[in-house]
N, C-alpha and C positions, 0 to 999 in steps of 0.2 A: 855148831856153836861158833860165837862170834864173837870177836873182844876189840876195844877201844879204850883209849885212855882219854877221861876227861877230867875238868878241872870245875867246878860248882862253890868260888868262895864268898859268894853273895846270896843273901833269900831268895833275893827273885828268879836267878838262874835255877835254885831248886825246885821254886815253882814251876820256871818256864818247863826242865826238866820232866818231872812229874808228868807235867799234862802230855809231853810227847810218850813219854813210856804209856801212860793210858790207851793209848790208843790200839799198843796191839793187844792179840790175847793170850803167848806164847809166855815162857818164865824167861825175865830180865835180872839178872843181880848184881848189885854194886861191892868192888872187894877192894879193901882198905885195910893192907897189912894181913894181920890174920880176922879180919871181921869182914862178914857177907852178911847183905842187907836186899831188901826187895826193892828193889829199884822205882815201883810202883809207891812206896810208902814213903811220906814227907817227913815220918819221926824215925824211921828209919835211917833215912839219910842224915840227919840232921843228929843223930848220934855218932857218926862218922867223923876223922879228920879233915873238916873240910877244908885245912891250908894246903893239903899234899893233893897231887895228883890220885885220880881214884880207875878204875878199871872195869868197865861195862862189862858184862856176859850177855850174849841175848843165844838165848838156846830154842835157834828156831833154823833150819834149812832156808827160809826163805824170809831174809830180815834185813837185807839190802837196802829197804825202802829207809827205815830204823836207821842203818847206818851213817845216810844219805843225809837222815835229820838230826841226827848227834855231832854232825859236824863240827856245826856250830859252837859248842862246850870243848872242843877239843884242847887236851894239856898242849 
């Protein structure tokens, strides 16, 4: 497993988001306080604090690629 802190306070970053988590097929989850969310889901996230800083999970051995591309939202 794998963790980053990003920041998502605008729709479209959650989209942009979204479609990068699509991509892989491994479990992603976003955690926000005491609340975990599928990182793949847009009402998911969107139930979320999205003023604070939020925390990736990618629970994959080989998810570098993923990390690589989450940079970009980084808190």
């Amino acid at each position: 497993m794998k963790s980053i802190k990003i920041s998502l306070e605008m729709a479209q970053r959650v989209k942009e988001f979204v479609n990068v988590t699509q991509d892989y097929p491994f479990e992603i989850l976003l955690k926000s306080g005491r609340y975990v969310v599928d990182a793949k889901s847009i009402l998911g996230i969107f139930s979320l604090d999205l003023s604070k800083p939020i925390v990736v999970e990618a629970y994959s051995d080989d998810c570098d690629d993923l990390m690589e591309r989450l940079k970009k939202f980084e808190a």
